[in-house]
PAZAPA-4460 file (N, C-alpha, C; in steps of 0.05 Angstrom, whole numbers, plus 32768, in hexadecimal, padded with zeros to 4 digits):
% residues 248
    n_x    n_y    n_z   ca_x   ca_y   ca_z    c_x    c_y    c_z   seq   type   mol
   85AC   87F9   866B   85B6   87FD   8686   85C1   87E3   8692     1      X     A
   85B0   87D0   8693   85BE   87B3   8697   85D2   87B2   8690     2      X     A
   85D8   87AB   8671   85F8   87A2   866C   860F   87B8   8673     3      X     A
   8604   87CF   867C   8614   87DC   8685   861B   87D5   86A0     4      X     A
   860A   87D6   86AC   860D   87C5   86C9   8625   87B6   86CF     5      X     A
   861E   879A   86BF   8628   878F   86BC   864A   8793   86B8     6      X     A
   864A   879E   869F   8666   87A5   869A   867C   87AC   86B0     7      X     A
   8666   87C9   86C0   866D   87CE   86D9   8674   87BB   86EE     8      X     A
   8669   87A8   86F5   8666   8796   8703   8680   8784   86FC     9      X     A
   868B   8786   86E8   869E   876C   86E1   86B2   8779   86DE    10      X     A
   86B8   8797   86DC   86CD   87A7   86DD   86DC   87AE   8703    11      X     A
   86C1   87B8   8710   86BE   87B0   872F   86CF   8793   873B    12      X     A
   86C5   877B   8729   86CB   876C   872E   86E9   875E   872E    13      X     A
   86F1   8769   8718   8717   8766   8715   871F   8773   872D    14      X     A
   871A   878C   872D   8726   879D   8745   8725   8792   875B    15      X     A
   8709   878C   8763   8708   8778   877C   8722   875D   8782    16      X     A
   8724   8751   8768   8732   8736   876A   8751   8745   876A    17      X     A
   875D   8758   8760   876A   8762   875D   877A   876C   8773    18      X     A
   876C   8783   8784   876E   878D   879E   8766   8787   87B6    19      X     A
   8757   8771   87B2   8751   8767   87CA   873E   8778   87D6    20      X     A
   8721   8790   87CB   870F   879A   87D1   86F7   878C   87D3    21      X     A
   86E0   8795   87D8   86CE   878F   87DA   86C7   8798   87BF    22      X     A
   86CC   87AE   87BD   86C5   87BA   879E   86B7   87D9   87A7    23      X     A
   86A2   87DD   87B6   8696   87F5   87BC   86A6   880C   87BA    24      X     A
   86C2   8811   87C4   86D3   8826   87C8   86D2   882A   87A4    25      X     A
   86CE   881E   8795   86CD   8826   8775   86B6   8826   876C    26      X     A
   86A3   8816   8772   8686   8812   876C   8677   8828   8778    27      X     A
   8674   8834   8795   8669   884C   8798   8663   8865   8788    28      X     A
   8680   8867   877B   8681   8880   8776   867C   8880   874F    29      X     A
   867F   886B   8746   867B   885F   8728   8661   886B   872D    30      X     A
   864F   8858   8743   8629   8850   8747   8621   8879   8747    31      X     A
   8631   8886   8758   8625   8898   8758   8628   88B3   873F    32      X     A
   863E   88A5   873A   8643   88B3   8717   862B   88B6   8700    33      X     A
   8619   8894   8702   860D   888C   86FB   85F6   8898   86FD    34      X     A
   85EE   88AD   8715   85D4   88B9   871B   85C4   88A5   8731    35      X     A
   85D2   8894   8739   85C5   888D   875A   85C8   8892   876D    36      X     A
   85BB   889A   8784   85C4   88A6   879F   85D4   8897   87AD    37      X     A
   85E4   88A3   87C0   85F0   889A   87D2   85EA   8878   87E0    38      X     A
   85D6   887B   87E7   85C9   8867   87FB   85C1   8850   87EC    39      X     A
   85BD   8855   87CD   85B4   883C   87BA   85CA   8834   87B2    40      X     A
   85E4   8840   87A7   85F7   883A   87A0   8609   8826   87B9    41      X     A
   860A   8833   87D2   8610   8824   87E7   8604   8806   87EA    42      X     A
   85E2   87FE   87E5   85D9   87EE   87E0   85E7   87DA   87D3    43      X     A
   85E5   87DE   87B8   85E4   87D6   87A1   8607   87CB   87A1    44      X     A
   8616   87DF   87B0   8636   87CE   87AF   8639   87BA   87CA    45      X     A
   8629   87BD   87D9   8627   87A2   87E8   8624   878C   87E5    46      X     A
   8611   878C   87D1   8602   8776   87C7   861B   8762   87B7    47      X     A
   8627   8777   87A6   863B   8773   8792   8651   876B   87A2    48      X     A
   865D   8775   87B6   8672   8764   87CA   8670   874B   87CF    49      X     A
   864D   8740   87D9   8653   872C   87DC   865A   870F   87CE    50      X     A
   8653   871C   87B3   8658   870D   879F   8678   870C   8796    51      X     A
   867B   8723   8794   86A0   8720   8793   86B0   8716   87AA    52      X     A
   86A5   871E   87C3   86BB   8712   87D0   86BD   86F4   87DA    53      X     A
   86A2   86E3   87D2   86A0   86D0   87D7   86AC   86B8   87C4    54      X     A
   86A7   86BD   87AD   86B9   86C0   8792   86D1   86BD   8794    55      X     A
   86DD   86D4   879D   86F3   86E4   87A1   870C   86D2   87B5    56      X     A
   86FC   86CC   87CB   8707   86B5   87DB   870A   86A4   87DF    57      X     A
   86F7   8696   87D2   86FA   867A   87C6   8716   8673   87B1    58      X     A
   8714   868A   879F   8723   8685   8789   8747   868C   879D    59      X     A
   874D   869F   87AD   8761   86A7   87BB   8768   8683   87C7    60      X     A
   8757   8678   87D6   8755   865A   87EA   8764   8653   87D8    61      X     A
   8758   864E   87BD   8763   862F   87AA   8777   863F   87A1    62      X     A
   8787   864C   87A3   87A5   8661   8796   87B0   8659   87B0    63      X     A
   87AD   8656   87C8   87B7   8658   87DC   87BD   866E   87EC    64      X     A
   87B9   8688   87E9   87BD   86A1   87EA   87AE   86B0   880C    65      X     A
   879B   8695   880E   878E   86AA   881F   878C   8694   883C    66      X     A
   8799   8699   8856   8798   868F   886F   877F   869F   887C    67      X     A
   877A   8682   8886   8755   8687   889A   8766   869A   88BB    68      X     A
   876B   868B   88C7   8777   8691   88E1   876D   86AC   88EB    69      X     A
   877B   86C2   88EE   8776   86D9   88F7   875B   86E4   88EA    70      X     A
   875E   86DF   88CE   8742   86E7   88BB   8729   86E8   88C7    71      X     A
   872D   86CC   88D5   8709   86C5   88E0   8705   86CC   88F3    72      X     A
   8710   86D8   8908   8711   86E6   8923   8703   870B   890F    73      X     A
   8715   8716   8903   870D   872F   88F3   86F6   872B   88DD    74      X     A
   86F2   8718   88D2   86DD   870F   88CA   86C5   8711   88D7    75      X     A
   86C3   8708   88ED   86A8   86FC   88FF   86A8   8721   890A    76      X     A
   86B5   872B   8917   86B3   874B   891A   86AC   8758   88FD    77      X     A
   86B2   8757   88EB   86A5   875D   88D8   868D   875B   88D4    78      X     A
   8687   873A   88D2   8668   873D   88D1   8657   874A   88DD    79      X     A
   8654   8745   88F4   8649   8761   890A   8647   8778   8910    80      X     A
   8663   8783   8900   8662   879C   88FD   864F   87A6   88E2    81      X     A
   8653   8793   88D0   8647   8797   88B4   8628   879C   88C4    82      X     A
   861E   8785   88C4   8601   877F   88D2   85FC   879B   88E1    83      X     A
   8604   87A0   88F6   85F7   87B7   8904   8602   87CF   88F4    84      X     A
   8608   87D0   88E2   860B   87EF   88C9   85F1   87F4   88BE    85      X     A
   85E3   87D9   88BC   85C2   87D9   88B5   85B4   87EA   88C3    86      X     A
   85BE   87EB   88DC   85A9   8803   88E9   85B7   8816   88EA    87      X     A
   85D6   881B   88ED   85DB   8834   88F2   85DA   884F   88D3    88      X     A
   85E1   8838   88BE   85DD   8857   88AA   85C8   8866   889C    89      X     A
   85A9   885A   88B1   859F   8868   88A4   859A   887E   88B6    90      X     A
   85A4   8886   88C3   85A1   8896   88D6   85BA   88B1   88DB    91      X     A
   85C5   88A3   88BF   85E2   88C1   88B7   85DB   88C5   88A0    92      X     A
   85DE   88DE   889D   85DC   88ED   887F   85F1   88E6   886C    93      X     A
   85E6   88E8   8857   85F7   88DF   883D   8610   88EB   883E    94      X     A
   8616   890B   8841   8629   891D   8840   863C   8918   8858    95      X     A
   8631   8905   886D   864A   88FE   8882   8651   88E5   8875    96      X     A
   8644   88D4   8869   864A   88B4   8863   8661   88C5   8855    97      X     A
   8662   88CA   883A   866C   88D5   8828   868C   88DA   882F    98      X     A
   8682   88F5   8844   869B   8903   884D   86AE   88E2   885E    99      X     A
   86A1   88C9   8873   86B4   88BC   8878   86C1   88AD   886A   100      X     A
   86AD   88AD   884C   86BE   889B   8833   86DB   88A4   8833   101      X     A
   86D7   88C0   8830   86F0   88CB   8820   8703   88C0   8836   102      X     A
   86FC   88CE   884E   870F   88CE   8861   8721   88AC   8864   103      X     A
   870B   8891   8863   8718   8881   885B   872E   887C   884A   104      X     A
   8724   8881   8832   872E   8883   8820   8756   888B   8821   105      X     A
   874A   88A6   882B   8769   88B5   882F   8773   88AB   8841   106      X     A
   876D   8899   885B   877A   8891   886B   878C   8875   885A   107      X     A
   877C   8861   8849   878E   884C   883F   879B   8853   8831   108      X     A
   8794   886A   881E   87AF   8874   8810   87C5   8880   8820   109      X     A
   87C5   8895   882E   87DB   8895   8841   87E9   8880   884D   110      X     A
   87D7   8864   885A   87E0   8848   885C   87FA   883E   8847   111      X     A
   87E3   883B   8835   87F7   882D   8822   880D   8841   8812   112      X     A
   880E   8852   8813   8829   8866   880E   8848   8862   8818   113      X     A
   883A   886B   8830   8855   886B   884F   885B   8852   885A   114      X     A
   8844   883D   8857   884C   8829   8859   8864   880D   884C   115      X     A
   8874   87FF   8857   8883   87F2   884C   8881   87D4   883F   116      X     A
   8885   87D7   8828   887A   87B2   8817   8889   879D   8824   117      X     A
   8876   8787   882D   8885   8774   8840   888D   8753   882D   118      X     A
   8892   874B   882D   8897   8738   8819   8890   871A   8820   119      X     A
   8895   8713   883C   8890   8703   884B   887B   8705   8865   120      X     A
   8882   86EF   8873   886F   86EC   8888   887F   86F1   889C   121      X     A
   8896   86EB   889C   88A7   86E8   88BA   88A3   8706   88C9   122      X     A
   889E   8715   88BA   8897   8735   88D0   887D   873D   88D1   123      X     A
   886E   872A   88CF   8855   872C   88D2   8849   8731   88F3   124      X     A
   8841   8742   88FE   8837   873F   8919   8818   8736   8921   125      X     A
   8818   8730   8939   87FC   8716   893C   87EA   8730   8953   126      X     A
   87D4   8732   895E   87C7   8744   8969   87B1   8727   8975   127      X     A
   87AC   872E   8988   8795   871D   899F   877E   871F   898B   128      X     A
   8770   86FB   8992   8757   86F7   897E   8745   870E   8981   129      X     A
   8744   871B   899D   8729   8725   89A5   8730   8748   8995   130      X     A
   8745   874F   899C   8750   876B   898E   8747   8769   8969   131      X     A
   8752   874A   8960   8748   874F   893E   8729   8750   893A   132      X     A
   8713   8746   8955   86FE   8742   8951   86EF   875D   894F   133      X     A
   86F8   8775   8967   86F6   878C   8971   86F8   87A0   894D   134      X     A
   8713   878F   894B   871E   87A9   8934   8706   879C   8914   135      X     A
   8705   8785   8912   86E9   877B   88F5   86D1   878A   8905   136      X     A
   86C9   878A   891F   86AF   879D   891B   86A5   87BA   8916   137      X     A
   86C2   87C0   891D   86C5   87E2   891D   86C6   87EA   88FB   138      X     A
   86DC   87D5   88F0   86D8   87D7   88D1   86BC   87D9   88C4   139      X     A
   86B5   87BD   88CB   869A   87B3   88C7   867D   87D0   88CC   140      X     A
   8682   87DA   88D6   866C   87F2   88E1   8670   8807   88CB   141      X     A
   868C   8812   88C9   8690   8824   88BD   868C   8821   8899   142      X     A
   869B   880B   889B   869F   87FD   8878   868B   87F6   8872   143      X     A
   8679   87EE   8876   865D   87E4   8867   864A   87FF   8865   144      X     A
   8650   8814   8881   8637   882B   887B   863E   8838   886B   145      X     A
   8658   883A   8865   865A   8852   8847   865F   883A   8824   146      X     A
   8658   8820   8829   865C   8812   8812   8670   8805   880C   147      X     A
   8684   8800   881B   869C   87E9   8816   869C   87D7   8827   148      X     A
   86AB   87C4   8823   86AF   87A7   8837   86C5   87A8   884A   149      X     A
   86CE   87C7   8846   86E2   87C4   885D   8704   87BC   885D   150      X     A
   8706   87AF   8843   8728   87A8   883D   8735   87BF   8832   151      X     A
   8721   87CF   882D   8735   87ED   882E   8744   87FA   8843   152      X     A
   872F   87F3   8858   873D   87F9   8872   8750   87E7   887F   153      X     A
   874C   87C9   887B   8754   87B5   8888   8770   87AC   8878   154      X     A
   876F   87AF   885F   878C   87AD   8851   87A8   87C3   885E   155      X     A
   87A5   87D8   885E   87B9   87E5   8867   87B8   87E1   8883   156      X     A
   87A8   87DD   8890   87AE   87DA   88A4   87C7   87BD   88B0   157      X     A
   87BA   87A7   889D   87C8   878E   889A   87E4   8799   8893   158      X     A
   87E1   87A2   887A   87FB   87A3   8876   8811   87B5   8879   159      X     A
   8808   87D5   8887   8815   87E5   888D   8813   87EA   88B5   160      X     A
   8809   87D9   88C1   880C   87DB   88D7   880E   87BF   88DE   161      X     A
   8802   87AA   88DB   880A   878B   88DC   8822   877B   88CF   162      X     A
   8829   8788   88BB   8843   8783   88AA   8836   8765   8897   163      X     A
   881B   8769   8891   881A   8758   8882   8823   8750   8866   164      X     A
   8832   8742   8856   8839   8744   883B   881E   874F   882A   165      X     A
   8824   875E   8818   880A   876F   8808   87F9   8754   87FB   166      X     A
   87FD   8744   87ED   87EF   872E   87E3   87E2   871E   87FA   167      X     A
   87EA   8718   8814   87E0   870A   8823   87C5   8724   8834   168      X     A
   87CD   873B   8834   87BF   8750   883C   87A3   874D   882F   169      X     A
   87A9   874F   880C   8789   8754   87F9   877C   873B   8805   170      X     A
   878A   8727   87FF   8775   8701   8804   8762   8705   881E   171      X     A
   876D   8711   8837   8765   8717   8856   8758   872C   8846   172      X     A
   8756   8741   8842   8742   875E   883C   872E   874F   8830   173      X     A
   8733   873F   8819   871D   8736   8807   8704   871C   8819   174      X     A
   8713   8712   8829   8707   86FD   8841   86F5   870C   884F   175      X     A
   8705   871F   885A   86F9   872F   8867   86DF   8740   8862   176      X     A
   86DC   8743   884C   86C3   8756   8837   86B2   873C   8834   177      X     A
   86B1   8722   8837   86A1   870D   8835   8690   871A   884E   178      X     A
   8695   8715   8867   868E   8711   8882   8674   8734   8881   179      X     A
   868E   8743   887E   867D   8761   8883   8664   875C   8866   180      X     A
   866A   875F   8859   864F   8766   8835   8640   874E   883D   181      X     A
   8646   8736   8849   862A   8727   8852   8618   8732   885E   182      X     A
   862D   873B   887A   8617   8743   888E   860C   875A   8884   183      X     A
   861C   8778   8879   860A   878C   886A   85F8   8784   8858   184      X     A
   85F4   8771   8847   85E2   876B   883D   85C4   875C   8850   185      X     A
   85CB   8758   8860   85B5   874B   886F   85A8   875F   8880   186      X     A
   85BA   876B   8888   85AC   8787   8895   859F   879D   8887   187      X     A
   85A7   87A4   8876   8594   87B0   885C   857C   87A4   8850   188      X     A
   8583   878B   884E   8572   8780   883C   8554   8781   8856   189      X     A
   8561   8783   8872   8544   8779   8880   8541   8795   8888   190      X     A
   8542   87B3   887B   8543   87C2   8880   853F   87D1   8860   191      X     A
   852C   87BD   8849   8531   87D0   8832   8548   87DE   8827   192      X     A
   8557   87DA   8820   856C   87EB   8820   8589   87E2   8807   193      X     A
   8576   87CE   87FB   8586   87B9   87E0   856D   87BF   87C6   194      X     A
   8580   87CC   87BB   857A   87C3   8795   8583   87AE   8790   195      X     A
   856D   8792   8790   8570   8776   878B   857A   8773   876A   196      X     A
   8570   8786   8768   8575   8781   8741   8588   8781   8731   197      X     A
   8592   87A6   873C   85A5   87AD   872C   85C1   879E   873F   198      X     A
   85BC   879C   874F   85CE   8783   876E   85E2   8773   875E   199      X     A
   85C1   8768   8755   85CA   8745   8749   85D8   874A   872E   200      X     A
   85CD   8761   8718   85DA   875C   870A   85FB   8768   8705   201      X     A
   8600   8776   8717   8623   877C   871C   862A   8770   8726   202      X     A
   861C   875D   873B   862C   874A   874B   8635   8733   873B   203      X     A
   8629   872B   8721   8631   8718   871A   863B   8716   8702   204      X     A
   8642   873A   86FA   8655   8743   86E8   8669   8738   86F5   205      X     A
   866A   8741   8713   8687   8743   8723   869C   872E   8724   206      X     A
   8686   871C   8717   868D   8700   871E   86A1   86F6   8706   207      X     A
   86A2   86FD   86F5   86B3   86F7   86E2   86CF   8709   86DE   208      X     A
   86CC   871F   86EA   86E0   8733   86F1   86EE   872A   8709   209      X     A
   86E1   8725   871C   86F5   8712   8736   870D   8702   872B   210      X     A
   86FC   86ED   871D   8716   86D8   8713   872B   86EA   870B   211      X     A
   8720   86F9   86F2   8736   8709   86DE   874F   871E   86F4   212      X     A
   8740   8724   870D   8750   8730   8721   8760   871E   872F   213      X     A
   8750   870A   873A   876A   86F5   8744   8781   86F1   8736   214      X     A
   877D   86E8   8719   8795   86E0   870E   87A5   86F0   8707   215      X     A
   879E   8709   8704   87B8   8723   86FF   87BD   8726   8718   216      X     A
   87B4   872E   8734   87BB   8722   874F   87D6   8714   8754   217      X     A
   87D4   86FB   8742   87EE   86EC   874C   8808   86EC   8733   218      X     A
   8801   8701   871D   8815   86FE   870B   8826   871D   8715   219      X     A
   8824   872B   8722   8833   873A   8733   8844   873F   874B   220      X     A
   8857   874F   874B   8865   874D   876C   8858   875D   877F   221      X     A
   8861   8757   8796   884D   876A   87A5   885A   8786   87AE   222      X     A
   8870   8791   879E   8870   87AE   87A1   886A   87B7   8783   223      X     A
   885C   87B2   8774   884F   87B2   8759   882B   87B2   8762   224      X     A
   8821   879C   876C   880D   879F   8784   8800   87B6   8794   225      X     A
   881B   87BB   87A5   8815   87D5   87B2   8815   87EE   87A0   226      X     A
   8821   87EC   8791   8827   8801   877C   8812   8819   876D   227      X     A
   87F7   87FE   8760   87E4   87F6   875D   87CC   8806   8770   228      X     A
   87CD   87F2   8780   87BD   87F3   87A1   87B7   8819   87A5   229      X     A
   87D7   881E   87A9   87C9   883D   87B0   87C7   884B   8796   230      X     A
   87D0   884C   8781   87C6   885A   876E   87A4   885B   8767   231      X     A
   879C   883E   876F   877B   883D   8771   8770   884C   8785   232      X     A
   8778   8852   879A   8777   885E   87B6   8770   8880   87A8   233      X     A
   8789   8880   879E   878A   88A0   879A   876D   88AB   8780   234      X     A
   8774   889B   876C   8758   889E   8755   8739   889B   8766   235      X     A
   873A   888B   8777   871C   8888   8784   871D   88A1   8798   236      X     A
   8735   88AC   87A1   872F   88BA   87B5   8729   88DA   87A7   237      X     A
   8730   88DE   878A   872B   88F5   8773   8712   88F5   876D   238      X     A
   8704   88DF   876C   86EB   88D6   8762   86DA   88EC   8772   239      X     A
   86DD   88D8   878A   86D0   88E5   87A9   86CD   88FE   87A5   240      X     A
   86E8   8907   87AE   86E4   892B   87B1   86D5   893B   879B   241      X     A
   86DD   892F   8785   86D3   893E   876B   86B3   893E   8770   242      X     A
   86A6   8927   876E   8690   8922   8771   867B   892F   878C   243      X     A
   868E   8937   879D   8680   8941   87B6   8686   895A   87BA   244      X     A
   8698   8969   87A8   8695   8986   87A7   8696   8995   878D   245      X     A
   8696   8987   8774   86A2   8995   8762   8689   898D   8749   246      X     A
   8679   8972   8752   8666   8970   873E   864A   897C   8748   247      X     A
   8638   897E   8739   8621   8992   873A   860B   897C   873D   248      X     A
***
């Protein structure tokens, strides 16, 4: 089961470096394939975010790829939001967590569909510090109680309503999943609510899969990128449904 983990964990991990995820939106639904519940699997891909995205953004910094600025205003709302998810999910049933996965889910794919690939920065639009702080906590609440870091949500939004270029979008999503999977991990963890074990050892599968995602990351265009981006959207969002009505 370990090196399976593992494997998992380093396959998670491309994707992450790749898409600019936290990884959970693929790791949830793998974990519960696997025969773990909802709420352990949620655990267990937190744990694993924070290892990828910390990873993840470091490695984006030294590429150049990834600007602090706006990030750390949505960042710091992130964390907070992450943090107080510690108390709010245990207090929703699995079968609503579930159901807002999907609904996530389908909302970034619709995002990134209809939305248009931006190439540059010059049509980029700017939003008040305190509005990006508002919008990382709201992420932050929602994205950590059902198991992701939130750049599922926060990427289309960047890039299909902010006009962010898609590559500068993942670096900010992936920043972003630092701030929130910290604080979800700290709120769980002081609330029981982490598999330290099986955690550590996907988390540091993930870790060799990050790199391997960064660098196919930058050997692409970014309507090749987006291309990508929602086709993963749509397979995780098959996963979902299958799994919540069609498996036994």
């Amino acid at each position: 089961m370990e090196i399976l983990l593992a494997l998992v964990g380093s396959g998670i991990g491309t994707l992450s470096g790749f898409f600019g995820i936290g990884g959970g939106t693929v790791l949830v639904p793998v974990l519960l394939l696997m025969g773990f519940d909802f709420k352990h699997a949620v655990g267990i891909s937190i744990m694993q975010m924070v290892f990828s995205s910390i990873y993840g953004s470091y490695l984006n910094i030294k590429k150049g790829t990834l600007e602090f600025g706006e990030g750390l205003f949505v960042g710091f709302g992130g964390f907070l939001g992450g943090y107080l998810s510690g108390y709010l999910s245990p207090l929703i049933p699995d079968r609503v967590l579930q159901i807002i996965f999907i609904g996530f889910v389908l909302f970034a794919l619709l995002r990134m569909f209809f939305s248009k690939t931006h190439i540059d920065n010059s049509s980029s639009k700017t939003l008040s510090k305190w509005l990006l702080f508002i919008i990382g906590v709201g992420i932050g609440v929602i994205a950590v109680s059902i198991g992701v870091g939130g750049a599922i949500i926060l990427i289309p939004l960047l890039s299909g309503l902010l006009h962010y270029p898609v590559k500068k979008a993942v670096s900010a999503g992936l920043f972003f999943v630092v701030f929130s999977s910290v604080a979800g991990f700290i709120g769980r963890l002081m609330h029981s609510q982490i598999d330290l074990l099986n955690g550590t050892i996907i988390g540091l599968g993930s870790l060799v899969g990050v790199y391997l995602g960064v660098l196919l990351k930058e050997r692409v265009d970014n309507h090749q990128h987006k291309r990508f981006i929602t086709i993963m959207y749509l397979i995780i969002l098959m996963v979902m449904v299958y799994k919540m009505f069609f498996s036994k």
